[in-house]
N, C-alpha and C positions, 0 to 999 in steps of 0.2 A: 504494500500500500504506500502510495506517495504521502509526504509528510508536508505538515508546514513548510517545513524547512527546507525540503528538496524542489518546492515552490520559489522561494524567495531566488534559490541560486540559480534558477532559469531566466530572470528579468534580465532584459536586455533593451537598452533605446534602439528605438526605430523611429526615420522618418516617414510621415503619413506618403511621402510620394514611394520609395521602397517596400510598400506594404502593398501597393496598388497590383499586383500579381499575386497576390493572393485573396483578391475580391473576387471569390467564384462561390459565394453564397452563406459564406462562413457567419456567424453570428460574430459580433464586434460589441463589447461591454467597455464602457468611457466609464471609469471610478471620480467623482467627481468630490467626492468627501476628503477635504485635506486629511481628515483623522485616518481614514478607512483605508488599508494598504492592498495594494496588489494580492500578495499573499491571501488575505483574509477572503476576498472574492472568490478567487481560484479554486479556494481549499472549499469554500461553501457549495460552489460548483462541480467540485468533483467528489465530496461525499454529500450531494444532491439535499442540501439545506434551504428546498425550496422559500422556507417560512423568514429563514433570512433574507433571502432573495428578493422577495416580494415586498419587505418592509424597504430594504435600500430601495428599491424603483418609488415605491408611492413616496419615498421621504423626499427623490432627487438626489439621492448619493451615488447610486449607478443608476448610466440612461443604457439601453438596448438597439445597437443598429443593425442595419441588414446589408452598409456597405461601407468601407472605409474611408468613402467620399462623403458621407452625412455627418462624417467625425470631426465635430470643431475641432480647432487645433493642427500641428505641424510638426511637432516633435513628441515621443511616448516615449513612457516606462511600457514593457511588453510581454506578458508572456504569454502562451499558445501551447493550448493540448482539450484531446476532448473536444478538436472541430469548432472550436473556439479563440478567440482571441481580448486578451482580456489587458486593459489601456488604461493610462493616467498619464496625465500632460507631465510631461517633464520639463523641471526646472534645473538649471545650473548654475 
């Protein structure tokens, strides 16, 4: 079983233009909550913590796209697994 942990050492920046080959239908999660980490999403997502899920979308801390063009933003934190790809605007 994947870990928190083995989450977090997968994050990688990418920019929204080198992500654009990989817009072939994949679901695309923008974490928008300063607090809320990559990890935390990921990990809710792949042991299918639907009940978190849905409380981050109605609060606005993650939004749900259908393509990496509807993704404000230009630069991400990234990680990808589970036909998913899960995003937060990176800052430096």
């Amino acid at each position: 079983m994947t870990t928190p942990e083995d989450l977090e050492r997968l994050v990688d920046p990418a920019g929204r233009k080198q992500l654009y080959p990989y817009d072939d239908g994949r679901h695309w999660y923008l974490v928008k909550s300063p607090t809320l980490t990559l990890r935390e999403v990921a990990y809710a997502a792949l042991t299918g913590d639907l009940e978190k899920f849905e409380k981050w979308v109605q609060e606005g801390e993650v939004e749900i796209y259908k393509s990496i063009r509807e993704v404000p933003g230009k630069l991400f934190m990234c990680i990808y697994f589970e036909n998913a790809y899960f995003l937060k605007l990176y800052e430096s």
